[in-house]
Chimera marker file (.cmm) of the C-alpha trace (Angstrom):
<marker_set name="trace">
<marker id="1" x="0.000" y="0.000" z="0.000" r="1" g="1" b="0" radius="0.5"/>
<marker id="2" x="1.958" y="3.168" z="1.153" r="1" g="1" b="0" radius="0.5"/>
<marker id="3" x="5.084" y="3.555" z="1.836" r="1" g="1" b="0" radius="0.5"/>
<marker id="4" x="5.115" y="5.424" z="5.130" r="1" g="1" b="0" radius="0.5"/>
<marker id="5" x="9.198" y="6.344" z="5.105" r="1" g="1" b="0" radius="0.5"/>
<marker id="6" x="8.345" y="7.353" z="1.766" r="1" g="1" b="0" radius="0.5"/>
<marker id="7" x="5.516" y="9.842" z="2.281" r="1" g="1" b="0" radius="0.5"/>
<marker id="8" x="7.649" y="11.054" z="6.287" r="1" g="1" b="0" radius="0.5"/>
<marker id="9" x="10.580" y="12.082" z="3.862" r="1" g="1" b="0" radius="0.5"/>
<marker id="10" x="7.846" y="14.097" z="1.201" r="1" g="1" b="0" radius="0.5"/>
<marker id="11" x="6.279" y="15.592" z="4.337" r="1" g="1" b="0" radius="0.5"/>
<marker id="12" x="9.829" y="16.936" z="5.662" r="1" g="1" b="0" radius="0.5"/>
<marker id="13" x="10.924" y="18.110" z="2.609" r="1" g="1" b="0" radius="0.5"/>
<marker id="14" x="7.533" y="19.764" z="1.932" r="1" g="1" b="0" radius="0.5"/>
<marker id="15" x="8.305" y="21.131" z="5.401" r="1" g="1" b="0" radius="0.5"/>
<marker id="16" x="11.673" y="22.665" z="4.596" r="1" g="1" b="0" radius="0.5"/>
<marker id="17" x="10.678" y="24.346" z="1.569" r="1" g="1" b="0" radius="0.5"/>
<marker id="18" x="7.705" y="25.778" z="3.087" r="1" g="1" b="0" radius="0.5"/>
<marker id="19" x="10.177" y="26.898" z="5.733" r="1" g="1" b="0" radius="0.5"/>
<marker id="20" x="12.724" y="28.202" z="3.392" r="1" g="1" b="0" radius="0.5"/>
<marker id="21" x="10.067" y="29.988" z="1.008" r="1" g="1" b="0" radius="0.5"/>
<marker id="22" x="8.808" y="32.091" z="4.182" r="1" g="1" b="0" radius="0.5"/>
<marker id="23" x="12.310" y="32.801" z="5.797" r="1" g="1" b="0" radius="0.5"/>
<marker id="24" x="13.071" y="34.733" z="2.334" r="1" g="1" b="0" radius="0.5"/>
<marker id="25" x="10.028" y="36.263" z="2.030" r="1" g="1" b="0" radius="0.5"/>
<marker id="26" x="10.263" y="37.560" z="5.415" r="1" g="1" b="0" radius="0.5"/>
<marker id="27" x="13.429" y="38.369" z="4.966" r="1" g="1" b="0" radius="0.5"/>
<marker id="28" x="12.428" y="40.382" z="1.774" r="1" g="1" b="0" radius="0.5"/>
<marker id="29" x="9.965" y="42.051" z="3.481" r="1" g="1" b="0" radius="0.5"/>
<marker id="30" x="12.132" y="42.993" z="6.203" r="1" g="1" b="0" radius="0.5"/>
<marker id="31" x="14.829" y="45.035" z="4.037" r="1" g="1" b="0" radius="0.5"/>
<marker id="32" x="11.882" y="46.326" z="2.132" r="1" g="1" b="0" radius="0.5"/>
<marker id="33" x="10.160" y="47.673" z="5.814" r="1" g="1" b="0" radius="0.5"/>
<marker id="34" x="13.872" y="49.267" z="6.529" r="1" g="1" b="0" radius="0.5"/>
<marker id="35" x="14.666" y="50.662" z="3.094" r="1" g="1" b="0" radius="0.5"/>
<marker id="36" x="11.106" y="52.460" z="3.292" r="1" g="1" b="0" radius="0.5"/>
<marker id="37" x="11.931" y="53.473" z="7.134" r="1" g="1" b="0" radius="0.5"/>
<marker id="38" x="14.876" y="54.979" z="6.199" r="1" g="1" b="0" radius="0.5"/>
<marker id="39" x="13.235" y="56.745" z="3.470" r="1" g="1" b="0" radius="0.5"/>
<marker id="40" x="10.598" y="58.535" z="5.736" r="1" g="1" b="0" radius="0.5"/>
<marker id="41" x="13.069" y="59.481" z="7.972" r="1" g="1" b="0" radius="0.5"/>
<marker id="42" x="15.002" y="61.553" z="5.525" r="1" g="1" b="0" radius="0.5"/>
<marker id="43" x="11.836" y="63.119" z="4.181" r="1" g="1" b="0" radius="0.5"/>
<marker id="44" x="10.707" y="63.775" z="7.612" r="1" g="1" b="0" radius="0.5"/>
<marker id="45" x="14.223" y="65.587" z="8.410" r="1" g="1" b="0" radius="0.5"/>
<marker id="46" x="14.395" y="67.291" z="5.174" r="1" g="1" b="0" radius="0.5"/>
<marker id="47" x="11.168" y="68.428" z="5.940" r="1" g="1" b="0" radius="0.5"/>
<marker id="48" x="11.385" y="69.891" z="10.058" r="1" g="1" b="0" radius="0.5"/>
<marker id="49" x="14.770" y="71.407" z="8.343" r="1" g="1" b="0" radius="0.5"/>
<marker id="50" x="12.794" y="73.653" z="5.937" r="1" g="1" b="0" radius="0.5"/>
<marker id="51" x="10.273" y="74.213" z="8.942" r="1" g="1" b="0" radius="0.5"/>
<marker id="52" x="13.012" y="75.144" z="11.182" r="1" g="1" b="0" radius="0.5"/>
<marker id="53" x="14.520" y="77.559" z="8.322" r="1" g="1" b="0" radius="0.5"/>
<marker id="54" x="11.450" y="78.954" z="7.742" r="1" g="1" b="0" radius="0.5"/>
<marker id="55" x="10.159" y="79.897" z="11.202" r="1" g="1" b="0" radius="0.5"/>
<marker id="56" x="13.855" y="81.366" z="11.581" r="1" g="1" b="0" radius="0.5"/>
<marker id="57" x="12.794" y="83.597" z="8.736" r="1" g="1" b="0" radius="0.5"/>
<marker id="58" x="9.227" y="84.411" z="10.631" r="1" g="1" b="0" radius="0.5"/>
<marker id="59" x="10.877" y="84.765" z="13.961" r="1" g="1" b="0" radius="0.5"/>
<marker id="60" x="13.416" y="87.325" z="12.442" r="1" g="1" b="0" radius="0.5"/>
<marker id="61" x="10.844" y="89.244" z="10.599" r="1" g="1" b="0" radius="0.5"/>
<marker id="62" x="8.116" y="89.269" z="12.990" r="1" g="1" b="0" radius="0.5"/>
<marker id="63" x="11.093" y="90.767" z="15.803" r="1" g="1" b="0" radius="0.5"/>
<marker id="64" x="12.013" y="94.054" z="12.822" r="1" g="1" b="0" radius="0.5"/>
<marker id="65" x="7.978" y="94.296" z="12.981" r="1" g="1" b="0" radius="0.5"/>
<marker id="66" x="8.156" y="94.656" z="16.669" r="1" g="1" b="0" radius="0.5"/>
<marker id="67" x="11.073" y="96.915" z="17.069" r="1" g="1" b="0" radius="0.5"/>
<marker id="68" x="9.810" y="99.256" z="14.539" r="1" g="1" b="0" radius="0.5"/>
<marker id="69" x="6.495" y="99.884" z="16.525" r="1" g="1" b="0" radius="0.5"/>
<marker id="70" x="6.724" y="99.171" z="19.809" r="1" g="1" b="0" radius="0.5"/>
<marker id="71" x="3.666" y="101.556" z="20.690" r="1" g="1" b="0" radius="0.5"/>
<marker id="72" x="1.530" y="99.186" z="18.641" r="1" g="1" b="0" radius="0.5"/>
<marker id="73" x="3.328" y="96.711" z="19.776" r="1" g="1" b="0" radius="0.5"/>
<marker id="74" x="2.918" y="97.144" z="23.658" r="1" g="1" b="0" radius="0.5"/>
<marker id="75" x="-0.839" y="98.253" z="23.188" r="1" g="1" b="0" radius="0.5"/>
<marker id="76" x="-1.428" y="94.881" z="20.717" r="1" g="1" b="0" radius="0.5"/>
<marker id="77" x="-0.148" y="92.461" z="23.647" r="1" g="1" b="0" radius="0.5"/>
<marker id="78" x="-1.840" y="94.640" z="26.450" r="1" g="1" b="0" radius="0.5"/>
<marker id="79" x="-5.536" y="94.482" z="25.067" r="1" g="1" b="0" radius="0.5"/>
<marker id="80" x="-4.640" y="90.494" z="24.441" r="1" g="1" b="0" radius="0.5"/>
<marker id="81" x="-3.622" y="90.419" z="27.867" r="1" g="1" b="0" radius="0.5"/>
<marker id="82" x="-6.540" y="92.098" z="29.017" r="1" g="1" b="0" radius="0.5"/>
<marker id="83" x="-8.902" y="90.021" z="26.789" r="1" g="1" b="0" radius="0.5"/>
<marker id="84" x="-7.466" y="86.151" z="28.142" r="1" g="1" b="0" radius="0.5"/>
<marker id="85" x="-7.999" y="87.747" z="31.737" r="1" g="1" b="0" radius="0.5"/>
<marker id="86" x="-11.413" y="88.083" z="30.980" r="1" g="1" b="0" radius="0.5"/>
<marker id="87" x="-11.682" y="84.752" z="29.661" r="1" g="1" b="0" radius="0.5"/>
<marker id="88" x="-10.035" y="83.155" z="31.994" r="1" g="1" b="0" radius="0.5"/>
<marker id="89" x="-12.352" y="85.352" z="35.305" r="1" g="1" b="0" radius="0.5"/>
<marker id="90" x="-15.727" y="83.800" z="33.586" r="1" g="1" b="0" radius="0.5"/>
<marker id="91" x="-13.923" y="80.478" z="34.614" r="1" g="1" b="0" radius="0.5"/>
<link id1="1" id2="2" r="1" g="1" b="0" radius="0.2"/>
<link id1="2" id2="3" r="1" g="1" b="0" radius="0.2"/>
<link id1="3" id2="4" r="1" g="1" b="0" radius="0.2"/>
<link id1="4" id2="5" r="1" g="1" b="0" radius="0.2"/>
<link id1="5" id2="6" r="1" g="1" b="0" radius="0.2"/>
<link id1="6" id2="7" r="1" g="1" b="0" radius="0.2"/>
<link id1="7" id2="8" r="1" g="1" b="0" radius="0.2"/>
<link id1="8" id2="9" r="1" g="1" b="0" radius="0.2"/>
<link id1="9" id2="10" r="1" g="1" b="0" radius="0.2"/>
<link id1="10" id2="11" r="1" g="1" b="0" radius="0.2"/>
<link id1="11" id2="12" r="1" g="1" b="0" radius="0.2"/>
<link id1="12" id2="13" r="1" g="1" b="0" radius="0.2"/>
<link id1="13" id2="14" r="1" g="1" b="0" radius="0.2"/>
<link id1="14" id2="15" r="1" g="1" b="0" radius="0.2"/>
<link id1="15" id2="16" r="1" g="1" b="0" radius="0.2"/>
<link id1="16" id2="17" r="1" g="1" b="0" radius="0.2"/>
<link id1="17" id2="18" r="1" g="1" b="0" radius="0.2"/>
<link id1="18" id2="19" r="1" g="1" b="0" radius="0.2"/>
<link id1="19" id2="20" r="1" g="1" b="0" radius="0.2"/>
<link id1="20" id2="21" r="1" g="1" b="0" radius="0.2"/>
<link id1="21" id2="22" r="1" g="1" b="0" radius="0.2"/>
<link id1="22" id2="23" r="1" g="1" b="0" radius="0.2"/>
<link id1="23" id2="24" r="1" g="1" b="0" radius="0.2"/>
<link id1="24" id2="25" r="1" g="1" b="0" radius="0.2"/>
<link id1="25" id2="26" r="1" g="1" b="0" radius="0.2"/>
<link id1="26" id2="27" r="1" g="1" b="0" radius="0.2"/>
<link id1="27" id2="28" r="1" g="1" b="0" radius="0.2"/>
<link id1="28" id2="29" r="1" g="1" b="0" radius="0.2"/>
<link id1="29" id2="30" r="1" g="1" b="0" radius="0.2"/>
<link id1="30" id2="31" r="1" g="1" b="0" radius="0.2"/>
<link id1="31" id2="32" r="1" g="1" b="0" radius="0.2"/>
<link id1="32" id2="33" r="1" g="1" b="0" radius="0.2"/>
<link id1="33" id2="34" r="1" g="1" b="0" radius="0.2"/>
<link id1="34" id2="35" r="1" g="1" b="0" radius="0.2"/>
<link id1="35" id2="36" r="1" g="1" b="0" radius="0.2"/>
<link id1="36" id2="37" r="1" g="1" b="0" radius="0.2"/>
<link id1="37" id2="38" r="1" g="1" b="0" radius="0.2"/>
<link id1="38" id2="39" r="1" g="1" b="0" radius="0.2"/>
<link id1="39" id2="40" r="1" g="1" b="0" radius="0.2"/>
<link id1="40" id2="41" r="1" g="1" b="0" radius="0.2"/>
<link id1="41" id2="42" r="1" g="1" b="0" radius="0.2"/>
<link id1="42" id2="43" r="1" g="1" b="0" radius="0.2"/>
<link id1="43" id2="44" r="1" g="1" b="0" radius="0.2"/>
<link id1="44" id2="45" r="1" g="1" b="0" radius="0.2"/>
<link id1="45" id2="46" r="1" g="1" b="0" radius="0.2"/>
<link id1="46" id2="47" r="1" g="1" b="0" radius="0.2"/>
<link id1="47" id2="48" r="1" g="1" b="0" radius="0.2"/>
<link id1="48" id2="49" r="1" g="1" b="0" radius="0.2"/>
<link id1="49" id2="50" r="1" g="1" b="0" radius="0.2"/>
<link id1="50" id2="51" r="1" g="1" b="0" radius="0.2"/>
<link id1="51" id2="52" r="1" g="1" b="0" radius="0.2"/>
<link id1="52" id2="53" r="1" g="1" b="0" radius="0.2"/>
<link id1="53" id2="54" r="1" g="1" b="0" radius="0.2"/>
<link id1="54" id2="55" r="1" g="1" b="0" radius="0.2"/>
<link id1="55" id2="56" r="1" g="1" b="0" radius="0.2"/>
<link id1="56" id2="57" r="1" g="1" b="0" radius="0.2"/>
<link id1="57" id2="58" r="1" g="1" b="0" radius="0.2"/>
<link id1="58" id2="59" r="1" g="1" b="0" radius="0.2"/>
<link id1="59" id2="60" r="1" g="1" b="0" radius="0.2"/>
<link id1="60" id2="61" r="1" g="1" b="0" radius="0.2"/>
<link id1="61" id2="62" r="1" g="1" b="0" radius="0.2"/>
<link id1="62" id2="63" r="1" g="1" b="0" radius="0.2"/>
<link id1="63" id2="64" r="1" g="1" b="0" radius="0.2"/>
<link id1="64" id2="65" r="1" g="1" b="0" radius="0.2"/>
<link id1="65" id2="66" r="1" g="1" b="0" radius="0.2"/>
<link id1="66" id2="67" r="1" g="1" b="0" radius="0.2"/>
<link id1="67" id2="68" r="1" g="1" b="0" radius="0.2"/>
<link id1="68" id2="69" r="1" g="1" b="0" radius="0.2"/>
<link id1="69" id2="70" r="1" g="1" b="0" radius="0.2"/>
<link id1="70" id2="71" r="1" g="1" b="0" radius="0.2"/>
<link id1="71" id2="72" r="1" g="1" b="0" radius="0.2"/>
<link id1="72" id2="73" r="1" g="1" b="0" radius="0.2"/>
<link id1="73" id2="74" r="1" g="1" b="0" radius="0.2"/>
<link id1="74" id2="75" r="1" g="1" b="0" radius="0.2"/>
<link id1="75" id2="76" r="1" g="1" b="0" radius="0.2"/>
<link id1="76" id2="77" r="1" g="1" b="0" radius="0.2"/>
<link id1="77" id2="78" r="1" g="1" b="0" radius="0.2"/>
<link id1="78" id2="79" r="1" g="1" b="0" radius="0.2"/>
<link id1="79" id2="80" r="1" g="1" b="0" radius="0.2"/>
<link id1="80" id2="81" r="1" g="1" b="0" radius="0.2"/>
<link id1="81" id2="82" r="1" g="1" b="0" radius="0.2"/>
<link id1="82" id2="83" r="1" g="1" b="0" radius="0.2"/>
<link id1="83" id2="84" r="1" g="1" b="0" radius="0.2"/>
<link id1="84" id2="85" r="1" g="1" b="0" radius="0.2"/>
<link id1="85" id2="86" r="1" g="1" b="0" radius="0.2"/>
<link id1="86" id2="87" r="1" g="1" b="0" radius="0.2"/>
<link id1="87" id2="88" r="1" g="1" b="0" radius="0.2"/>
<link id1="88" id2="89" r="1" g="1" b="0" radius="0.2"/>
<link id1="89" id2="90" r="1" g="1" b="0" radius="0.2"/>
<link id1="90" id2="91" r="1" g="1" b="0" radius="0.2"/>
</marker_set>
């Protein structure tokens, strides 16, 4: 009828390639998960680079803006003062 050593040995090697077959496609999928990590992390410090550069800008302009008025200035950040205390009383 069968031959039982016979169909052990298919079953193991069935086993073994199954094994092999999914330890490289892991494997594949590993490098593939790192190589796209990697690649988001560059964009994403490319990116808070030009954010950084450009609030630099912001921060330098918006401090010329303040020295050249500081009337406005003072009176600007005085009423917003006054206006969060009020906010913050009805609390």
């Amino acid at each position: 009828m069968f031959d039982r050593a016979a169909l052990i040995d298919e079953l193991h090697a069935l086993k073994n390639d199954v094994a092999r077959t999914l330890h490289t496609a892991a494997e594949g999928v590993l490098d593939s998960s790192k190589s796209q990590a990697e690649t988001l992390a560059d964009q994403l410090k490319t990116a808070l680079g030009d954010l950084g550069e450009t609030l630099s800008q912001e921060d330098e302009q918006l401090a010329r803006l303040l020295a050249n008025r500081p009337v406005i200035s003072l009176a600007s950040v005085f009423a917003l003062g006054v206006a969060v205390g009020l906010l913050l009383r009805r609390n």
